[in-house]
C-alpha positions as CSV (number, residue, x, y, z in Angstrom):
1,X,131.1,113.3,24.5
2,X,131.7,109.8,23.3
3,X,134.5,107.5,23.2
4,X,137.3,109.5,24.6
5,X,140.9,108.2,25.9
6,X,141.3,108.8,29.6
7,X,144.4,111.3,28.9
8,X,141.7,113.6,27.0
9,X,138.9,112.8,29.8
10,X,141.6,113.7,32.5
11,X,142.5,116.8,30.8
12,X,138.7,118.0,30.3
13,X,137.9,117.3,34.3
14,X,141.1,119.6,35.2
15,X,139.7,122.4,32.6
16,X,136.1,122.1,34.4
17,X,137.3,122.1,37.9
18,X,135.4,118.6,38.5
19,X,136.2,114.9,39.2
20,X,136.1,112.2,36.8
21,X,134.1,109.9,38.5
22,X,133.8,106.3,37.1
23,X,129.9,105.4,37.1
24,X,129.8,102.1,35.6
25,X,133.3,100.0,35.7
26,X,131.8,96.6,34.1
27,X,130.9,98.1,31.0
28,X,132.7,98.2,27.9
29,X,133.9,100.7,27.5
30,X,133.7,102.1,31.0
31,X,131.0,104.9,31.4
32,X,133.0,107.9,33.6
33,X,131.1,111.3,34.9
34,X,132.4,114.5,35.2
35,X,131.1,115.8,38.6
36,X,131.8,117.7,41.8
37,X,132.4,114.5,43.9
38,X,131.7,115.4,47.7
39,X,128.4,117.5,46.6
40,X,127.7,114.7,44.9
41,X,128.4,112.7,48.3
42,X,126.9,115.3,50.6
43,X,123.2,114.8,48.6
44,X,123.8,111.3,49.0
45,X,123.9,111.6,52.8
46,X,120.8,114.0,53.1
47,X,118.7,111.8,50.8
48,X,119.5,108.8,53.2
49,X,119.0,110.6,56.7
50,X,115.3,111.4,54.8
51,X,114.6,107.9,53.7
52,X,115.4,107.2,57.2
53,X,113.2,109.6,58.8
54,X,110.2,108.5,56.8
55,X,110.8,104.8,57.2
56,X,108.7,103.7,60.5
57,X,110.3,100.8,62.4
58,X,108.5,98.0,62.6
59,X,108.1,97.2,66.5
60,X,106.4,93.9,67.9
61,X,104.8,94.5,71.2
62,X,104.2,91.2,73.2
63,X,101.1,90.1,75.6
64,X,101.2,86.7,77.8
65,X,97.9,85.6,78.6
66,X,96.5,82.3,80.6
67,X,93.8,79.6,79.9
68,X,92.2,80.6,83.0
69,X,92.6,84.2,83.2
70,X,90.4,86.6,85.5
71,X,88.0,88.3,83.4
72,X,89.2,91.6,84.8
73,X,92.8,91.0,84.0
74,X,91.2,90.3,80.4
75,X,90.0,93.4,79.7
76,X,93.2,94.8,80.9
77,X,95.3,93.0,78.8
78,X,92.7,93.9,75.7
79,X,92.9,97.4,76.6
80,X,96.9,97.0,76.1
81,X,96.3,95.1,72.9
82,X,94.1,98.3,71.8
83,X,96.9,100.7,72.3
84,X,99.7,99.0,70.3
85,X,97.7,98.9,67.7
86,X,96.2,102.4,67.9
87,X,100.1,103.5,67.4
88,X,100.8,101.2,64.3
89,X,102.5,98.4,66.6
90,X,101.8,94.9,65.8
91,X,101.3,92.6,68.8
92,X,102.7,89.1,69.6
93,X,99.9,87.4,72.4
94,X,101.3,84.5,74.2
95,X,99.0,82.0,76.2
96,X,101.0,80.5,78.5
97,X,99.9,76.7,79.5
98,X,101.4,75.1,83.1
99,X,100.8,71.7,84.6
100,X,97.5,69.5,83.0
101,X,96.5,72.8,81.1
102,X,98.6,71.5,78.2
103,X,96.0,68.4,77.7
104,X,93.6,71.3,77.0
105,X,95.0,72.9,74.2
106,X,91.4,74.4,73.0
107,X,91.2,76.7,76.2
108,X,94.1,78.5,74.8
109,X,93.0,78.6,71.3
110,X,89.0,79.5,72.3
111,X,90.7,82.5,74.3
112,X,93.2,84.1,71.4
113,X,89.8,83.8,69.3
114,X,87.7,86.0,71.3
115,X,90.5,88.4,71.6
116,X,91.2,88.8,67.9
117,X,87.3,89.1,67.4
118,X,87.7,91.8,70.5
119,X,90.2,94.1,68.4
120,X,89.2,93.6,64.7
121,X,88.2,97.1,64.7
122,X,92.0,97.8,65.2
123,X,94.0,94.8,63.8
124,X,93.6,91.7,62.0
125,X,95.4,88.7,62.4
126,X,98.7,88.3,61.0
127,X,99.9,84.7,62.2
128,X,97.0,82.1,62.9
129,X,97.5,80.4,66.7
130,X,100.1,77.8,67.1
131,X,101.4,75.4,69.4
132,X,105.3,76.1,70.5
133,X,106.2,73.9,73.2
134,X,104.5,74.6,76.3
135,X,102.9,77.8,74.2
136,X,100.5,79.1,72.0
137,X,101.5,82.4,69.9
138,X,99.4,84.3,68.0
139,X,100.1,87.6,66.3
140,X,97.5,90.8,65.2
141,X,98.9,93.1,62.8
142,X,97.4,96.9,62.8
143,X,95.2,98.1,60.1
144,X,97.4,101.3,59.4
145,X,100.8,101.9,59.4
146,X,102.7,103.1,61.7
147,X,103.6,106.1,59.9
148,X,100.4,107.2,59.6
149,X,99.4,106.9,63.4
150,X,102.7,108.9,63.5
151,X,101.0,111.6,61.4
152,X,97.5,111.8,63.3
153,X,99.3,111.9,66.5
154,X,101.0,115.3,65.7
155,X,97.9,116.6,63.7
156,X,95.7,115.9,67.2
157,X,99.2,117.6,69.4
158,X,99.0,120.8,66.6
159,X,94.8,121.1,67.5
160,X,95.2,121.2,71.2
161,X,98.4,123.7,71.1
162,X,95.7,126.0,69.0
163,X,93.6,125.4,71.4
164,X,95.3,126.4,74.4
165,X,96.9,129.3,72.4
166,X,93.3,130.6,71.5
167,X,92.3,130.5,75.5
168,X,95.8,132.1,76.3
169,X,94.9,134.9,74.3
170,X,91.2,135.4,75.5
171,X,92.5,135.6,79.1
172,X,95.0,138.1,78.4
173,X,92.5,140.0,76.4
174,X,89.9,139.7,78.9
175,X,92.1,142.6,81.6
176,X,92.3,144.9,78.5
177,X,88.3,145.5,78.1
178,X,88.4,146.0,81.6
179,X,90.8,148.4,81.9
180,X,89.4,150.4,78.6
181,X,85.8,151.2,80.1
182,X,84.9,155.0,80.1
183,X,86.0,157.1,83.0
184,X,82.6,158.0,84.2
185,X,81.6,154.7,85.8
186,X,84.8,154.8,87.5
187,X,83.7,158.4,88.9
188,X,80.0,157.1,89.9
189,X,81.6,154.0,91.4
190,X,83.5,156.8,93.1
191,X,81.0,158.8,94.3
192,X,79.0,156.0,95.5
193,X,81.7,154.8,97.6
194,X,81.8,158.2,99.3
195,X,78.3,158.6,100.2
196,X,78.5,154.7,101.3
197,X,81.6,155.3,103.5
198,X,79.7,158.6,104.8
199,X,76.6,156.8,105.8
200,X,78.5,153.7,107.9
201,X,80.1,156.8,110.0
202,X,76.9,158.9,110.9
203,X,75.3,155.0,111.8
204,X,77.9,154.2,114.0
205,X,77.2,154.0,117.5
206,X,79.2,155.6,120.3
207,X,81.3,153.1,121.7
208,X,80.1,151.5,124.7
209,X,82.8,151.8,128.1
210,X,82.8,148.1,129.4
211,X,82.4,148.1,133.1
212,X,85.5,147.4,135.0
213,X,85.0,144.4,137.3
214,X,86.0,144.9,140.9
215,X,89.4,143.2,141.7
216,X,87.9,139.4,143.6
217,X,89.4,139.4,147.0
218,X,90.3,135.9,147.5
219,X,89.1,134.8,150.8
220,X,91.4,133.9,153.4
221,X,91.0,130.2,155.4
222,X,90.6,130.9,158.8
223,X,93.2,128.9,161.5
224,X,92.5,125.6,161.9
225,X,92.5,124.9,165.2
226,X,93.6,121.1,166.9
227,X,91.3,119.7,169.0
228,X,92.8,119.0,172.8
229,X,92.0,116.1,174.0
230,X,90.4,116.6,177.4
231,X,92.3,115.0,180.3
232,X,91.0,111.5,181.2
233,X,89.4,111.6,184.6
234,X,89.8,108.3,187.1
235,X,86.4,107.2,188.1
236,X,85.8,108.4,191.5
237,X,83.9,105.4,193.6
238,X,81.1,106.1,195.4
239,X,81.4,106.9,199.1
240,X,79.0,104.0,200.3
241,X,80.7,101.5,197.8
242,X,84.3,102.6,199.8
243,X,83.0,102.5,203.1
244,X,82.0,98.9,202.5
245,X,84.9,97.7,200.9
246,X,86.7,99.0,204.0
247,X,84.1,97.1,206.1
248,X,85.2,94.2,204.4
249,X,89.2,94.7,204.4
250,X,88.8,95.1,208.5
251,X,86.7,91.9,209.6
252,X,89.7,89.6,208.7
253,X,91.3,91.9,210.7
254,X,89.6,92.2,213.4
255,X,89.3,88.6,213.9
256,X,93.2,87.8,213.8
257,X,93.5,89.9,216.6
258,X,90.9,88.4,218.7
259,X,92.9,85.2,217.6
260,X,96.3,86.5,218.8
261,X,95.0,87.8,222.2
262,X,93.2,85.0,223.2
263,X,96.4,82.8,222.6
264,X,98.7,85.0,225.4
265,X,96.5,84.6,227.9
């Protein structure tokens, strides 16, 4: 349109039912737009929100190892490493060094070696190791991006919901074919049944009558009787063993009265 005073380019944005919208105020003359301002706006605002959706955030996962770490906890803490890396993370490993382990600075650095020789597969490293106080930091950046892992993640979800949708489907297929077989089984399977069924009652014995068992009388204890105690009987001394002993009472006897007679006269 040209150089055009802003009266005129006020009057041809009414006319057009837009917005004069000043695009470049620095210039000379300013450059103005006619446009419908909040469309413009609202594509603004959906071209963002997709930037943003695409953009993967960078995240730094962190690992604190020792000099003298168990081999077992090792290979758990690699397995970790493995992980963050396998979803686009990078990974910040910290050996931590205590007491008269910080005179021995290689232990630390002979340790973050093996590990980044462990993953290279998965990562590389990002940050060579470096003393930081009472530390040593190393960091292993992935080979992929993040967004990427992202995308693989949701293709390998997608193939297993396929998956399970196929087997859903074969199961509930599976009744159908049964249930669409020709009647004419069914009416052998019938028949059989009958004849089966008609056999197991002409092999069936007559039922045996169990023999009632006579009621058990319970025996009754006879009367316990208490033994008497017979009578204690005073021995009885013999007749010639009395006679003596009265022999011998009556001597003393006898001779007193001699005594006393002799004395009166």
């Amino acid at each position: 349109m040209g150089i055009v005073s802003i009266n005129d380019a006020l009057r041809l944005a009414q006319e057009a039912d837009l917005d004069l919208v000043e695009v470049a105020p620095t210039a000379r003359p300013p450059v103005c737009k006619l446009m419908d301002y909040g469309k413009f706006k609202y594509e603004s605002a959906l071209k963002a929100r997709e930037s943003r959706k695409n953009q993967a955030q960078t995240i730094i996962k962190e690992i604190k190892l020792r000099p003298k770490i168990d081999p077992h906890d090792y290979g758990t803490k690699k397995s970790h490493v493995e992980r963050f890396l396998r979803q686009g993370d990078k990974v910040k490993v910290t050996i931590m060094f205590r007491g008269r382990e910080q005179s021995r600075p290689e232990l630390g650095f002979r340790l973050l070696q093996r590990l980044a020789g462990d993953v290279e597969e998965l990562g590389f490293v990002e940050s060579q190791p470096r003393q930081d106080g009472r530390n040593m930091i190393m960091v292993i950046g992935p080979h992929r991006r993040k967004s990427e892992a992202r995308a693989e993640r949701a293709t390998r979800d997608a193939h297993h919901g396929e998956r399970a949708g196929s087997r859903s489907r074969a199961s509930a297929a599976a009744p159908e074919a049964n249930a669409g077989e020709p009647p004419a089984e069914a009416g052998e399977a019938a028949e059989t049944t009958d004849a089966t069924a008609a056999e197991e009652v002409r092999a069936q014995p007559e039922p045996a009558t169990a023999a009632q068992p006579e009621p058990a009388t319970a025996a009754q204890p006879e009367p316990a009787t208490a033994a008497q105690p017979e009578p204690a009987t005073a021995a009885q001394p013999e007749p010639a063993t009395a006679a003596r002993a009265a022999t011998a009472r009556s001597g003393p006897a006898r001779v007193a009265a001699a005594s006393k007679a002799s004395a009166r006269s």
